[in-house]
C-alpha positions in Angstrom: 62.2 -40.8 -9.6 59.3 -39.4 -11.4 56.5 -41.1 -9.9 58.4 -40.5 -6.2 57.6 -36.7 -7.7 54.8 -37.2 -8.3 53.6 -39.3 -5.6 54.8 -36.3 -3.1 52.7 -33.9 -5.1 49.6 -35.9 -4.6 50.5 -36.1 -1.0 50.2 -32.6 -0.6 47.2 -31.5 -2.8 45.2 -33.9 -0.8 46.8 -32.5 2.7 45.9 -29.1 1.8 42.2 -29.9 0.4 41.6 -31.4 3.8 42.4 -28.6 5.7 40.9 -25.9 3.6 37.8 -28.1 4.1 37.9 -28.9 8.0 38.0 -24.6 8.1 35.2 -24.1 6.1 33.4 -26.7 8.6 34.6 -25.0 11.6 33.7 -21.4 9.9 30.1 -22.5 8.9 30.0 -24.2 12.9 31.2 -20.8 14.5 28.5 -18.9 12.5 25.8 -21.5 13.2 26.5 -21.1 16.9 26.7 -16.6 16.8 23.4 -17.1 15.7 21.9 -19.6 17.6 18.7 -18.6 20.2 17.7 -20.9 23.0 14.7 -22.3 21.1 17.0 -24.2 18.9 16.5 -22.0 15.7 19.6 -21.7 13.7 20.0 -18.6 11.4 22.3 -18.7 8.8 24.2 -15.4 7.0 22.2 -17.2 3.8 19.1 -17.1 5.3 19.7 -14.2 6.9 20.4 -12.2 3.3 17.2 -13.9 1.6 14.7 -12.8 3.9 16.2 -9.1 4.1 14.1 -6.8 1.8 16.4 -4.4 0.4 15.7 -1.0 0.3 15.0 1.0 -3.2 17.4 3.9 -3.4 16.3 7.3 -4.3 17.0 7.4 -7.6 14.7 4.5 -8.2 11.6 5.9 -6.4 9.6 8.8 -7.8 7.5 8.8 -4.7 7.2 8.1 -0.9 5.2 8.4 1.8 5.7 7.6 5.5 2.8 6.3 7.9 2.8 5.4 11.4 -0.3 2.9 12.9 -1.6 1.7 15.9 -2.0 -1.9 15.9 -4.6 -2.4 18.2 -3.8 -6.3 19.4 -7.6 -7.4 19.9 -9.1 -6.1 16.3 -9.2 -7.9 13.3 -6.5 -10.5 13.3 -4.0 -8.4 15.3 -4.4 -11.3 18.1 -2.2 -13.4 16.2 0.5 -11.4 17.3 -0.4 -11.4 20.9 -0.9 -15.3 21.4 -0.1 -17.7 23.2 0.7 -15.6 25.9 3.3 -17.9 27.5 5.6 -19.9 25.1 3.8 -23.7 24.4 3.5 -26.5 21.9 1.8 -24.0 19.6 5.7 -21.3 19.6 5.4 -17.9 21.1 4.3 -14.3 20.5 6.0 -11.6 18.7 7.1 -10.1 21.6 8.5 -12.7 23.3 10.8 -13.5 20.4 12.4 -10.3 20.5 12.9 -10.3 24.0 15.0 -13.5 23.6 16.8 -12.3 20.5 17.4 -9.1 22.7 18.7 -11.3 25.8 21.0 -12.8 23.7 22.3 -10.2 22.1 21.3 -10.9 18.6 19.4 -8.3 18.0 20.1 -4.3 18.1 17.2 -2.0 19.6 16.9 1.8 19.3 15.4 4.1 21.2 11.4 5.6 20.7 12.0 9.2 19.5 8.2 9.8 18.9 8.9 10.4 15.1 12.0 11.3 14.9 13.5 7.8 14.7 17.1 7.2 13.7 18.3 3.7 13.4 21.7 4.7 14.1 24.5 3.8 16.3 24.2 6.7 18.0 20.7 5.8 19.3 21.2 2.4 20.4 19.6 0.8 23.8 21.6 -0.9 26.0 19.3 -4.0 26.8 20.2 -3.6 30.6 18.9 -0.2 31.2 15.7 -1.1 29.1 15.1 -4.1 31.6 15.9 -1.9 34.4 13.6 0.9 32.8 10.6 -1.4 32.5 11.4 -3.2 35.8 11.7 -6.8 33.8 13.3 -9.0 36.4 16.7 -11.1 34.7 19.9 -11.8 35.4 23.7 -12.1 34.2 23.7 -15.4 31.4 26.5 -18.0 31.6 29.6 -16.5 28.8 28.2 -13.0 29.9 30.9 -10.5 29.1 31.1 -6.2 28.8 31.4 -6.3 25.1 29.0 -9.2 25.0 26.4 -8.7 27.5 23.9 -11.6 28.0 20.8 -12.1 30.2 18.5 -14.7 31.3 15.0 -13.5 31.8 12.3 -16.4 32.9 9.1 -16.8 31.0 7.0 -15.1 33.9 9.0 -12.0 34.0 8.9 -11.1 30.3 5.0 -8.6 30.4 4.1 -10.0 27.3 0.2 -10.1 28.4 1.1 -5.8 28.9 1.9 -5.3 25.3 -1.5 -5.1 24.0 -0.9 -2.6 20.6 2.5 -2.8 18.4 3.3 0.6 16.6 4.4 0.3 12.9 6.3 2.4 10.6 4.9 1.8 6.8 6.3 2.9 3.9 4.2 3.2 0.3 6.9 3.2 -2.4 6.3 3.5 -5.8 9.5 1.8 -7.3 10.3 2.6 -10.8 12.5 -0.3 -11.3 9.1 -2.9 -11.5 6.8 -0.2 -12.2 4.8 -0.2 -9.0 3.6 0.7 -5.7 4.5 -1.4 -2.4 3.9 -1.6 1.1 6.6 -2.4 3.3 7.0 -2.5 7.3 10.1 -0.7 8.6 9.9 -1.5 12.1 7.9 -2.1 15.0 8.2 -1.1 18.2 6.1 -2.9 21.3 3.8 -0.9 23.5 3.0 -1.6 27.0 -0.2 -0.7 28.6 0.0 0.0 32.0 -2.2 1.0 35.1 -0.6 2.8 38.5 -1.3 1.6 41.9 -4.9 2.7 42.1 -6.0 1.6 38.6 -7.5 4.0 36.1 -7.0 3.6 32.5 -3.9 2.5 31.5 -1.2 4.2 30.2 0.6 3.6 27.4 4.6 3.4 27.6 6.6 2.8 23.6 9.2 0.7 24.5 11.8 0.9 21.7 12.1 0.3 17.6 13.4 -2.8 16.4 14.1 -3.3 12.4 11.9 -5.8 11.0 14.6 -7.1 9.0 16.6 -7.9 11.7 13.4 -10.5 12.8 12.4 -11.3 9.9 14.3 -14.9 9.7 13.0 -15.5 13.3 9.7 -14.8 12.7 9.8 -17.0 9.3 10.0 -20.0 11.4 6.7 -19.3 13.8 3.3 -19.6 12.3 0.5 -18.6 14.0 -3.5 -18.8 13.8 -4.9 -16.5 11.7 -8.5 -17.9 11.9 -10.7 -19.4 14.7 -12.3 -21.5 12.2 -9.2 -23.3 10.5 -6.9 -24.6 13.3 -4.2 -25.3 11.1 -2.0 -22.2 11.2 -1.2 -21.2 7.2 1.0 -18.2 8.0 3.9 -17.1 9.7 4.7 -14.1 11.6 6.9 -12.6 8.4 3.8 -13.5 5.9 1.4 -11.5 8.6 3.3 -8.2 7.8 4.7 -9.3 4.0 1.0 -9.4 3.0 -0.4 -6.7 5.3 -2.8 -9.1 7.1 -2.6 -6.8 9.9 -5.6 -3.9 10.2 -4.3 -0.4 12.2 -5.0 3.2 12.7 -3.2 5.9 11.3 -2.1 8.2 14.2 1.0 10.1 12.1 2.3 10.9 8.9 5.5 12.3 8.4 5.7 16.2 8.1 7.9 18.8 8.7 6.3 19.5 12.3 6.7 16.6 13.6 3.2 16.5 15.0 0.5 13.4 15.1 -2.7 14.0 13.6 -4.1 14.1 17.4 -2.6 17.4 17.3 -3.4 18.6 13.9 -7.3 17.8 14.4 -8.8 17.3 17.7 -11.9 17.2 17.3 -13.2 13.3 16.6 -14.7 13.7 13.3 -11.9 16.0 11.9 -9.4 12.9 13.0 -11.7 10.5 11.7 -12.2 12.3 8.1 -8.3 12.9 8.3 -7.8 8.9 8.5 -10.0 8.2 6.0 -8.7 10.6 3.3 -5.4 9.5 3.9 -6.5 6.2 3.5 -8.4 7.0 0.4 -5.4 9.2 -1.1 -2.9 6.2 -0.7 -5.6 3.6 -2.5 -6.3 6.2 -5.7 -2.8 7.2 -6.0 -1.9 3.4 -6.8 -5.3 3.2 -9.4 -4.8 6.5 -11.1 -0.9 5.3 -12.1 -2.1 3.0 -14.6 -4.6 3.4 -17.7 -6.7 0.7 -17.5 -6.9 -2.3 -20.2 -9.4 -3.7 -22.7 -10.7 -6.7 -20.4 -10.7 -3.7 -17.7 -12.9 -1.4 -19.7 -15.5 -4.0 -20.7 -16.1 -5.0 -17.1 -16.4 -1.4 -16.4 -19.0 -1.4 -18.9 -20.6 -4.2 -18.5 -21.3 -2.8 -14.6 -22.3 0.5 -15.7 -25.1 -0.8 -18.0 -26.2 -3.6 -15.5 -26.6 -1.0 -13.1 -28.0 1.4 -15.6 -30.4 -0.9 -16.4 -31.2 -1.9 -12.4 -32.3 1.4 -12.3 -34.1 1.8 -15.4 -36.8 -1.2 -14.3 -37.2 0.2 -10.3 -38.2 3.1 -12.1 -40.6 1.2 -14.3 -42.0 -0.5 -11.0 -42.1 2.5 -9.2 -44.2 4.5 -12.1 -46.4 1.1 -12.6 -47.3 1.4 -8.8 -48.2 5.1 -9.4 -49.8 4.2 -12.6 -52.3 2.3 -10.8 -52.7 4.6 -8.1 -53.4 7.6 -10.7 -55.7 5.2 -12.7 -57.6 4.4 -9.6 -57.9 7.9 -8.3 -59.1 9.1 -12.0 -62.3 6.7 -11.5 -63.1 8.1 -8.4 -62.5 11.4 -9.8 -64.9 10.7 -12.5 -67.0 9.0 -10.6 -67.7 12.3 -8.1 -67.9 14.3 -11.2 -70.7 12.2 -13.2 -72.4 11.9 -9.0 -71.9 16.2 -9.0 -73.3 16.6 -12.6 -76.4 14.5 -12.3 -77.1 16.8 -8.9 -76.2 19.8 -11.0 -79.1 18.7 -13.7 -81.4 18.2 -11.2 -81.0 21.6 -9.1 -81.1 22.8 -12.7 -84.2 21.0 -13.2 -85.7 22.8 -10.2 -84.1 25.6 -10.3 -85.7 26.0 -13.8 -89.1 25.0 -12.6 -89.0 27.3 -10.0 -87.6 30.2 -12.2 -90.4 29.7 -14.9 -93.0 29.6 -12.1 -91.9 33.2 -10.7 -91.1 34.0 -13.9 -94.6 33.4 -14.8 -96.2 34.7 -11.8 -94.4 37.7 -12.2 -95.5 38.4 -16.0 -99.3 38.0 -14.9 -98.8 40.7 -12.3 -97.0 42.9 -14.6 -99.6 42.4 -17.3 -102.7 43.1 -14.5 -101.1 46.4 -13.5 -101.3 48.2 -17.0 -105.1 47.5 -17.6 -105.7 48.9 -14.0 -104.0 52.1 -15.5 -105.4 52.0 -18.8 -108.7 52.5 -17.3 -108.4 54.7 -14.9 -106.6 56.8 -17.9 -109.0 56.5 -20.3 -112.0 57.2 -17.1 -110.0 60.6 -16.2 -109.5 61.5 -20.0 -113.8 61.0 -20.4 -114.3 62.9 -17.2 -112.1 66.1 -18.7 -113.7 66.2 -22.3 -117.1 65.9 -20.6 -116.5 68.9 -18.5 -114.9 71.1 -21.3 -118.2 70.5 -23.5 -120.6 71.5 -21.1 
């Protein structure tokens, strides 16, 4: 009777294992298929979670500062957002992967507020007004429904050769749970340039903000070319903005105002000295934090007196040059003084000769004159007593 007992209790625990199991299969299937894009890529609620950065509340940050670029998508190595154009062997572009994740209706847009973005249901985009907005050519996707709108947009219609910059929102935390500063990318948001009927320049249209990590799983799995040199592409679209690969233009910071620095300085150089302070401010703000080590302080050292001492032997080469120079333009110097003093002798020599001879001829003349008056004294004087004695 016992083993019958326990027999049936066997029975059972292995029934019930079975079909806990078989739901945890279908669970991880239903997941596996919510999150499944027509490329094939299947994201997970794990992988989802590890590639989400998590945001440092404010009790753990002691200072933050908001900046908003221009990623211009033909500087630098910006292009490795832009290409290929059209999906191939190689994957596809940025933007092409959030318009199928936004077709789909796996991923949640929000409307460009010009810096006054809130990533809150309440600004949402409904992905069939954006199409019809931008005049992006789809139609209705087989399981289509109102709560669960689908689309099916073909590869020409998507104007991913238009979207020629990206605008970023960047965030410099200093964090001080690990005691340092980083660089994070909130969200992007594409930018189509576009010319009217009768060309011109074009015009630039921001088409909404998307969260980057709500693409960051997606863009894990598509490496791109970050070098025309190496062909073998090394990094994928979530190391491009992990490691701030990308190079952009500062054309806001958050204030109060709410106004770009276009606004604040426009004239070019004031815009121009405006980015590069605020470029300079974020880079010192990260090196004054720290005091810096031993190893740190010999190498400053070490530079100081190498340079020191650069300087020290261009002057010597420099007062060598001039050494020469002065040396050179001594002997000439001497030389037209010894050439000035022998003529000096000589008009000396003349000028003595001649001297003495005037001198001479002058002393005769002078010594001539007295006799003359001498005797015609002394004849006068004869003359007088002569007449008295008579």
């Amino acid at each position: 009777m016992k083993k019958v007992k326990y027999i049936i209790v066997l029975l059972l625990a292995v029934f019930v294992a079975s079909a806990l199991q078989a739901q945890v299969v279908k669970k991880t299937d239903a997941d596996g298929r919510n999150k499944k894009d027509e490329s094939g890529v299947t994201i997970t609620d794990r992988q989802q979670a590890f590639y989400e950065q998590k945001q440092p509340s404010d009790a753990d940050l002691q200072w933050m500062k908001v900046i908003y670029r221009s990623l211009d998508l033909t500087k630098g190595k910006n292009p490795a957002l832009y290409y290929p154009e059209e999906p191939n062997e190689d994957g596809q572009s940025l933007f092409f992967i959030i318009m199928r994740l936004l077709a789909n209706n796996q991923l949640t847009a929000y409307e460009y507020l010009d810096g006054r973005e809130m990533f809150t249901d309440e600004f949402k985009v409904n992905v069939g007004e954006l199409l019809d907005r931008f005049h992006v050519m789809y139609s209705p996707a087989k399981g289509s429904t109102e709560k669960n709108p689908k689309y099916t947009i073909e590869d020409a219609d998507i104007p991913g050769n238009e979207v020629l910059s990206y605008y970023i929102i960047e965030r410099w935390e200093f964090d001080t749970r690990s005691n340092q500063m980083k660089t994070r990318v909130e969200a992007v948001c594409p930018v189509l340039h576009r010319t009217d009927e009768f060309g011109g320049e074009a015009i630039k249209y921001p088409m909404f903000w998307v969260k980057l990590n709500d693409i960051r799983p997606y863009m894990a799995n598509q490496y791109v070319f970050t070098d025309d040199d190496n062909n073998l592409p090394r990094y994928s679209l979530d190391d491009f903005f992990k490691l701030n690969m990308y190079t952009g233009d500062i054309y806001k910071t958050k204030n109060l105002r709410n106004m770009s620095l276009m606004q604040l300085y426009p004239e070019e150089k004031d815009l121009a000295h405006a980015r590069d302070s605020i470029e300079q401010r974020l880079q010192a703000f990260n090196n004054d934090l720290w005091v810096p080590d031993r190893e740190v302080l010999l190498a400053q050292r070490e530079a100081r007196e190498k340079l020191e001492q650069e300087l020290a032997d261009a002057d010597a080469e420099e007062n060598e040059g001039d050494g020469e120079v002065t040396e050179s333009k001594k002997e000439k110097k001497s030389s037209v003084k010894r050439s000035t003093k022998r003529g000096s002798k000589a008009k000396e020599t003349t000028s003595s000769k001649s001297s003495k001879s005037s001198s001479s001829k002058k002393t005769n003349i002078k010594q001539r004159k007295p006799k003359s008056t001498t005797s015609s004294s002394s004849s006068a004087s004869r003359s007088v007593r002569n007449r008295k004695r008579k």
